[in-house]
KENUFI-186219 format. One record per residue (C-alpha): residue in three letters; x, y, z. Coordinates in Angstrom, 3 decimals, padded with zeros to 6 digits. Each point is the difference from the previous one (the first is absolute). Example, Ala and Ser with C-alpha at 12.3 -4.5 7.8 and 13.67 -1.06 7.14 Angstrom:
# KENUFI-186219
(site 'ALA' (012.300 -004.500 007.800))
(site 'SER' (001.370 003.440 -000.660))
//
This chain:
# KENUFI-186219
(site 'UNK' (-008.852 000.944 -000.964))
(site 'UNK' (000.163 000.560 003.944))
(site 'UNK' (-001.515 001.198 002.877))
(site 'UNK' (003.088 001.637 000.420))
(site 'UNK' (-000.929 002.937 -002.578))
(site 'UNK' (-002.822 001.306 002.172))
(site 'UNK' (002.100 003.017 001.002))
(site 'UNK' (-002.430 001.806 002.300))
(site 'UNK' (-000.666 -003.495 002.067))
(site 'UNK' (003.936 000.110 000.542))
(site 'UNK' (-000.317 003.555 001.293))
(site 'UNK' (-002.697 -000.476 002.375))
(site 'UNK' (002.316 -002.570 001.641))
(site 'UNK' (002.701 002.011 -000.236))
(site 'UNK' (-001.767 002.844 002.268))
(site 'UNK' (-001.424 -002.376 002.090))
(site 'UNK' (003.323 -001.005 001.056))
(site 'UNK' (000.922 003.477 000.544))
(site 'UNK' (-003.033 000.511 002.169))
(site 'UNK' (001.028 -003.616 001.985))
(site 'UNK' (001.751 -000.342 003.130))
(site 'UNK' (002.718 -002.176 -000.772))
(site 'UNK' (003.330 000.962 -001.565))
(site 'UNK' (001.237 -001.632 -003.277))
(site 'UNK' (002.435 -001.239 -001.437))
(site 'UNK' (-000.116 000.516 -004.358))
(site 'UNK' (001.720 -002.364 -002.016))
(site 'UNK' (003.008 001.956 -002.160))
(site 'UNK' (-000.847 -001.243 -003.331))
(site 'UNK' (001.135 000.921 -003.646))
(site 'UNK' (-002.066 -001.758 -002.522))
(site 'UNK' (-002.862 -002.593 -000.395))
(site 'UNK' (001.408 -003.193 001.311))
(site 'UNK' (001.361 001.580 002.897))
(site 'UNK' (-003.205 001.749 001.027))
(site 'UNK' (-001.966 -003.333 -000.370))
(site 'UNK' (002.363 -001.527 002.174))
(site 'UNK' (-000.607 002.712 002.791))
(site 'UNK' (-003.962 -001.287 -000.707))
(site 'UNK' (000.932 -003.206 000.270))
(site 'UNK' (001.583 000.477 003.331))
(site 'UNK' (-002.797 001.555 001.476))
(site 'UNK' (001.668 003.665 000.083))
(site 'UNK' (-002.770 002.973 000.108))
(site 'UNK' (001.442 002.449 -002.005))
(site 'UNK' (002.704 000.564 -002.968))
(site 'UNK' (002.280 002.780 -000.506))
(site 'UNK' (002.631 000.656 -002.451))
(site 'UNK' (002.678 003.003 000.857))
(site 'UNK' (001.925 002.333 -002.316))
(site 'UNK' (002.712 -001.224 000.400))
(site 'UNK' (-000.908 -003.303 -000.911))
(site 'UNK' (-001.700 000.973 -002.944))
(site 'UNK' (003.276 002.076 -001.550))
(site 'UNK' (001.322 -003.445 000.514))
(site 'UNK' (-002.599 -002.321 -001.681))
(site 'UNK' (-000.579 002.431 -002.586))
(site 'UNK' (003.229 001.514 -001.249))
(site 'UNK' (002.637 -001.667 002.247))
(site 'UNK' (000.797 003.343 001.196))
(site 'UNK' (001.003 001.242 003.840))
(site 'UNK' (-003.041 001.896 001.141))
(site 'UNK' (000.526 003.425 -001.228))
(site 'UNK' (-003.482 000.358 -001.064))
(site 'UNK' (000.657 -000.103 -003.671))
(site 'UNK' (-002.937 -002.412 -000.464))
(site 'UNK' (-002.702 001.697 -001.926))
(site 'UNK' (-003.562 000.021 000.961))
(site 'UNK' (-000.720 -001.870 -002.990))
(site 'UNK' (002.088 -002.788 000.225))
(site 'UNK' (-000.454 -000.187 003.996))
(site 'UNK' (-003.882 -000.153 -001.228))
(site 'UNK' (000.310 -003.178 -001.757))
(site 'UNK' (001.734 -001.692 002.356))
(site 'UNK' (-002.776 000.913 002.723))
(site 'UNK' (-002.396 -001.015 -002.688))
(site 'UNK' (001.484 -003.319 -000.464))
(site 'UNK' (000.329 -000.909 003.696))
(site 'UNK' (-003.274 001.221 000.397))
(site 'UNK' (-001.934 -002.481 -002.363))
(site 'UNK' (001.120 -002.488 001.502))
(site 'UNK' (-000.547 000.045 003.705))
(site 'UNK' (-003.157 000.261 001.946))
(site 'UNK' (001.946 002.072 002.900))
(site 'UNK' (-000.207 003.513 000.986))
(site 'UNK' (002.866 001.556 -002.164))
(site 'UNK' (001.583 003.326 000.862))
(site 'UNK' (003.746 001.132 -001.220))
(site 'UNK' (002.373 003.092 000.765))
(site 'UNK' (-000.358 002.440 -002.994))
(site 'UNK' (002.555 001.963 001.408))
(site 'UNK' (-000.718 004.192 -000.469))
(site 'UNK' (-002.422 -000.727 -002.259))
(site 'UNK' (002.626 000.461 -003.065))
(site 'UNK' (-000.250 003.850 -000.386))
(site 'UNK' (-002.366 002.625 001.831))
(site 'UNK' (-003.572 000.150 000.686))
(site 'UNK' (-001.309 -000.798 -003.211))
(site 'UNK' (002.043 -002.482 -000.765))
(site 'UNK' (-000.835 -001.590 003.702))
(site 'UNK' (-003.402 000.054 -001.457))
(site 'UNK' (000.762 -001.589 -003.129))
(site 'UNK' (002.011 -002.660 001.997))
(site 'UNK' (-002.909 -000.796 001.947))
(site 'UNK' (-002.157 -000.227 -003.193))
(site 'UNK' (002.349 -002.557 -001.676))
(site 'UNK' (000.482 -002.260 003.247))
(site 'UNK' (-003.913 000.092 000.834))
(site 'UNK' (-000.622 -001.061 -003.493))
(site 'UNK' (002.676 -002.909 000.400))
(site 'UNK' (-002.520 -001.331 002.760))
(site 'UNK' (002.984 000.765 003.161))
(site 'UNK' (-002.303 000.247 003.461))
(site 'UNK' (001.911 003.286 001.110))
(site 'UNK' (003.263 001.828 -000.634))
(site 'UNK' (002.568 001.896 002.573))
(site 'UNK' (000.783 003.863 -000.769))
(site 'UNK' (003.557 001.024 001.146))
(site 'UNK' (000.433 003.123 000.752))
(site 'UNK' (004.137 000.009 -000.471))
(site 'UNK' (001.562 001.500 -002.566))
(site 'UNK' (000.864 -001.711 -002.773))
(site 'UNK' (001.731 -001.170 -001.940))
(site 'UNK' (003.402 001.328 000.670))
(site 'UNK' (001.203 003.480 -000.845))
(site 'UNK' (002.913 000.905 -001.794))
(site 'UNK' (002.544 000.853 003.171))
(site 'UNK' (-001.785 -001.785 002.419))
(site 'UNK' (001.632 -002.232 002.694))
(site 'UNK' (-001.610 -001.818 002.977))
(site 'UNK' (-003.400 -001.078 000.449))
(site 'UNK' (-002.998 002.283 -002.143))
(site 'UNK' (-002.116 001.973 002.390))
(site 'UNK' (-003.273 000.357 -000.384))
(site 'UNK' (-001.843 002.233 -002.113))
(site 'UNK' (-001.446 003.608 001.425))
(site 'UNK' (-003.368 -000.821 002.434))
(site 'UNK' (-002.255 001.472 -002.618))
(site 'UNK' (001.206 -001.175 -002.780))
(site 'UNK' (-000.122 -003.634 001.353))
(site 'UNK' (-003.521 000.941 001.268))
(site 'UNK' (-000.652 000.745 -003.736))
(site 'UNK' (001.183 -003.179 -001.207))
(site 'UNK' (-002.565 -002.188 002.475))
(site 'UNK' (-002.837 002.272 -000.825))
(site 'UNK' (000.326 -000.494 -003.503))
(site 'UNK' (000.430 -003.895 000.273))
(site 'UNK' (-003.464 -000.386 001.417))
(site 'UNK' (-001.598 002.745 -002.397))
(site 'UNK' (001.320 -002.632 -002.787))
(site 'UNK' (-001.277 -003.491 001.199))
(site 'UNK' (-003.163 -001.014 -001.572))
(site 'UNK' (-001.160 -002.999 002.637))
(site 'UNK' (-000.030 001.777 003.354))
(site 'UNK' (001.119 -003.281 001.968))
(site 'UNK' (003.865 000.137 -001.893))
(site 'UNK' (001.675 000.879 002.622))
(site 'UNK' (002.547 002.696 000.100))
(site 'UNK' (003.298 000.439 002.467))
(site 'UNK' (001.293 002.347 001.020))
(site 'UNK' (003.706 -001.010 000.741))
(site 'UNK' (002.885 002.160 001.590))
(site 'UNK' (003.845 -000.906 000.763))
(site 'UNK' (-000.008 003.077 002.072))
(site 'UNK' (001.316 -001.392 003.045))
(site 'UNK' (002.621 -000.890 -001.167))
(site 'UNK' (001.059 003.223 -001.936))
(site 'UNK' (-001.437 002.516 001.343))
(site 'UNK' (-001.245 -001.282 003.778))
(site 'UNK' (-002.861 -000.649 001.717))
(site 'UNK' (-001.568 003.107 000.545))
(site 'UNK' (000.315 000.785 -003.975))
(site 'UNK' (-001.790 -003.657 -000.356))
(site 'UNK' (-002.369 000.761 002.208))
(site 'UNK' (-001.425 003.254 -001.867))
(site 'UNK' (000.058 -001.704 -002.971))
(site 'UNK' (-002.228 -002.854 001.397))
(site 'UNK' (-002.649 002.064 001.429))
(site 'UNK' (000.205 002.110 -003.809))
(site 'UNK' (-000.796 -002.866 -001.950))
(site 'UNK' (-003.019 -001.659 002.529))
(site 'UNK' (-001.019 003.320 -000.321))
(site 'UNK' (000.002 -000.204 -004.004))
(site 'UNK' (-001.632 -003.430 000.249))
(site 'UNK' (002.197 -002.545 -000.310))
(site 'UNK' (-001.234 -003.639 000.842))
(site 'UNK' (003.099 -001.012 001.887))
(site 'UNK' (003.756 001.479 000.609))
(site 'UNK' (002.862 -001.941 -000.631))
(site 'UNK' (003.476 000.911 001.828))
(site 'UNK' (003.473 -001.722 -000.958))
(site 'UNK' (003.376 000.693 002.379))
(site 'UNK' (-001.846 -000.393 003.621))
(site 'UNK' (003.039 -001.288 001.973))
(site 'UNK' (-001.661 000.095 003.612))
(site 'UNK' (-002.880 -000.951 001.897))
(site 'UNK' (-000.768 003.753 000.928))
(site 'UNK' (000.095 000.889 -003.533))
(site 'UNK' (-002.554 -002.390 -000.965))
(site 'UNK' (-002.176 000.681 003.216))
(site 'UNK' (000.040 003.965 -000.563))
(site 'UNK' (-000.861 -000.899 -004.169))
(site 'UNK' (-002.671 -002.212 001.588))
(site 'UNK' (-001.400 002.447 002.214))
(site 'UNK' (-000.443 002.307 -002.866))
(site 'UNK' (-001.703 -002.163 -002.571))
(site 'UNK' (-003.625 -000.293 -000.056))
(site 'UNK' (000.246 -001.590 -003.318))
(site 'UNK' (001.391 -003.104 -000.250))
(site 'UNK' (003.964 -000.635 000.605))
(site 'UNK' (002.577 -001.856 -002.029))
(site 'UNK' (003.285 -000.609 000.634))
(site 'UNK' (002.947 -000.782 -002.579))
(site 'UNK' (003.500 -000.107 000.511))
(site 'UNK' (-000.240 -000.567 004.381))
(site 'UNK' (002.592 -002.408 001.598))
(site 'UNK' (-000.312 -003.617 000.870))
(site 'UNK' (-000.662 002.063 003.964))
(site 'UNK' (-002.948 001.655 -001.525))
(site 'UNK' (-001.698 -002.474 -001.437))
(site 'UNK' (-002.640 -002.022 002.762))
(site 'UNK' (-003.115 000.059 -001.514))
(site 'UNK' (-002.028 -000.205 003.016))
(site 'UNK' (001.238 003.260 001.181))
(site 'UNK' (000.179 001.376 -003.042))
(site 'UNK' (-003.602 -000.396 -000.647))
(site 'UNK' (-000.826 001.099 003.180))
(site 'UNK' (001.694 003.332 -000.847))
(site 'UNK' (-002.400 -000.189 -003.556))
(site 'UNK' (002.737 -000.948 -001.849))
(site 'UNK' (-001.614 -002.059 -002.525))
(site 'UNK' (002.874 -001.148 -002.853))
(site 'UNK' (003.944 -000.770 000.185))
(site 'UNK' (002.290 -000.230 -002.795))
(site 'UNK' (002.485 -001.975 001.067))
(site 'UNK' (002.456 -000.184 -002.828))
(site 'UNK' (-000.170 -001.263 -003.587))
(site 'UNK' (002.134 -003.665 000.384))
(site 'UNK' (-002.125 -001.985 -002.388))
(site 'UNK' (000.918 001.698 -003.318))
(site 'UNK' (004.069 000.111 001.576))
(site 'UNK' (-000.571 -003.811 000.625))
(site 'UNK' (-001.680 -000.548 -003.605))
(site 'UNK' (003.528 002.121 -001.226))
(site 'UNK' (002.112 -001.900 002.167))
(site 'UNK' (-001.182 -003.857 -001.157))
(site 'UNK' (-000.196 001.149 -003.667))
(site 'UNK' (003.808 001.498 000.150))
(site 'UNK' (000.884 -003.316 001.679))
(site 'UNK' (-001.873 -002.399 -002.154))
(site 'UNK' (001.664 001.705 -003.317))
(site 'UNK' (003.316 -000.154 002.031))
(site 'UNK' (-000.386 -003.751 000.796))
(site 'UNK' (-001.334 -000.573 -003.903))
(site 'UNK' (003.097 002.215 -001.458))
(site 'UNK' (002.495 -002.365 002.142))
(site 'UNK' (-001.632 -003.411 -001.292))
(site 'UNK' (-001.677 -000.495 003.216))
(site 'UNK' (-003.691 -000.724 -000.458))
(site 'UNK' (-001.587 -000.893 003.636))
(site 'UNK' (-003.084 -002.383 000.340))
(site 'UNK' (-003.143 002.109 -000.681))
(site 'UNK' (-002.102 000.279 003.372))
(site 'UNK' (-002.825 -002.969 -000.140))
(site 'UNK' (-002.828 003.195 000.653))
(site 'UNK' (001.277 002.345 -002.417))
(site 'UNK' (-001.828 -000.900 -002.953))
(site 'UNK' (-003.185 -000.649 001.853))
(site 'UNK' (000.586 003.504 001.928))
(site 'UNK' (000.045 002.100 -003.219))
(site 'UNK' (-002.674 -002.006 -001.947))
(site 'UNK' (-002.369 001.095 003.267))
(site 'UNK' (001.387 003.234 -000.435))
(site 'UNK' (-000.677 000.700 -003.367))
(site 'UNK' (-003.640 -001.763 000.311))
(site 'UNK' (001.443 -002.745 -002.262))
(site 'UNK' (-003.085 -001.887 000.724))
(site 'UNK' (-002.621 002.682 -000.719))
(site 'UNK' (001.477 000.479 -003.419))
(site 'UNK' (-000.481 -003.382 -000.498))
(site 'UNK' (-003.739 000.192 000.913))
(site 'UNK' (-000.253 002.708 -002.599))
(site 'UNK' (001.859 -001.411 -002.808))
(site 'UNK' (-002.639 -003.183 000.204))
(site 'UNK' (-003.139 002.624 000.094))
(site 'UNK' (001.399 002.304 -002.272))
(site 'UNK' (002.688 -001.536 -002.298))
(site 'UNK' (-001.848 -003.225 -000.672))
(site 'UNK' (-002.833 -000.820 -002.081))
(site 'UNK' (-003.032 -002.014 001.855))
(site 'UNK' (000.785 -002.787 -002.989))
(site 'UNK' (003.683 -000.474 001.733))
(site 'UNK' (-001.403 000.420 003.127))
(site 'UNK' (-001.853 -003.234 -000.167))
(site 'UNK' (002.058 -001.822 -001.542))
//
């Protein structure tokens, strides 16, 4: 239906980027529409998070009660219809080592360009309190080994992603990057970098590609980021709590009699969206007979 299906085209671009000099920025996105805007718009790369995915999916806080399954579908969905390099948090991988490799064998298959491994424990444990550490060296070591035994194209990528900084410091996140560029991760992914020094000394000992996720507004000049091989930002996920925010306001304004004019673009905005057009084209070669046609 679109070149958009060709999976392994998406993640050649996908590690080109990596391999790049420049630092991105990836659309936050949640479903089809919004990830076809992002094209639209001329962004490089889409990402959907965890947490945004409890959200879309189950209107849940991000707990990581999602299953694999149903986080699978989505990714599926979103995936079919974009021609951009697609990768999404799959949190811990939703169990142990085997089930990290079944993960990766469900969200390959869904046609996603690459996937980040966390190595935090999760989800939460009975008693706990404060933020989940991260799970023993080798066992996380374990878990990224068995994520690129499982993939089937060798250019999906796979991330290894730590909150370690945070947690349990920098010297703890530092181990644990060298362990998994030593297992053979295609890129590491750290969330909770607060200062420049922690980002430089990350840098420093990456020689796999860096993203970043979760940095301050401070943090966040490309040009020197790239420079340091930072090659990806997350900067937030404000389009889905926008798309929240207008629909709770709309149905407010609706509820209380109040129906605003409807934006002269809208309509025109989501028939591009949805390929309103191209559906046309295919109903006339497809759903009409060459009599009707010529008549």
């Amino acid at each position: 239906m679109s070149p958009s299906l060709n999976a392994n085209a998406r993640r050649r671009a996908f590690r080109a980027h990596l391999a790049g000099t420049a630092c991105l920025y990836p659309a936050s996105i949640y479903d089809p529409l919004s990830a076809r805007a992002a094209e639209e718009l001329g962004f490089e790369l889409v990402f959907m998070a965890g947490s945004v995915a409890s959200l879309v999916i189950l209107g849940a806080p991000d707990l990581v009660i999602v299953t694999l399954s149903e986080l699978a579908e989505q990714a599926r969905r979103i995936a079919r219809a974009t021609s951009l390099p697609f990768f999404l948090d799959a949190d811990h991988g939703f169990g142990n080592a085997l089930s990290v490799m079944r993960s990766v064998e469900e969200l390959e298959a869904a046609g996603l360009s690459g996937i980040t491994i966390e190595d935090t424990a999760l989800p939460e444990h009975f008693g706990q309190s404060g933020a989940s550490a991260p799970h023993a060296l080798d066992e996380s070591i374990g878990k990224m080994k068995a994520a690129l035994a499982a993939r089937s194209d060798p250019d999906f990528v796979v991330i290894g992603r730590s909150g370690a900084v945070a947690t349990t410091g920098l010297d703890d996140a530092l181990l644990r990057i060298a362990a998994y560029q030593d297992a053979g991760v295609d890129a590491i992914f750290l969330s909770g970098l607060s200062t420049r020094e922690e980002v430089e000394a990350c840098a420093a000992a990456c020689r796999v590609p860096l993203l970043l996720g979760n940095v301050p507004p401070t943090l966040r000049d490309a040009q020197a980021l790239a420079s340091l091989g930072v090659r990806a930002v997350i900067t937030g996920h404000r389009p889905h709590s926008a798309a929240v925010r207008a629909t709770y306001e709309t149905l407010r304004d609706t509820r209380a009699g109040v129906l605003g004019p409807q934006p002269d673009d809208e309509p025109s905005m989501i028939n591009r969206l949805s390929r309103k057009t191209e559906f046309g084209a295919w109903r006339t070669a497809f759903l009409t007979s060459d009599k009707e046609a010529q008549s």
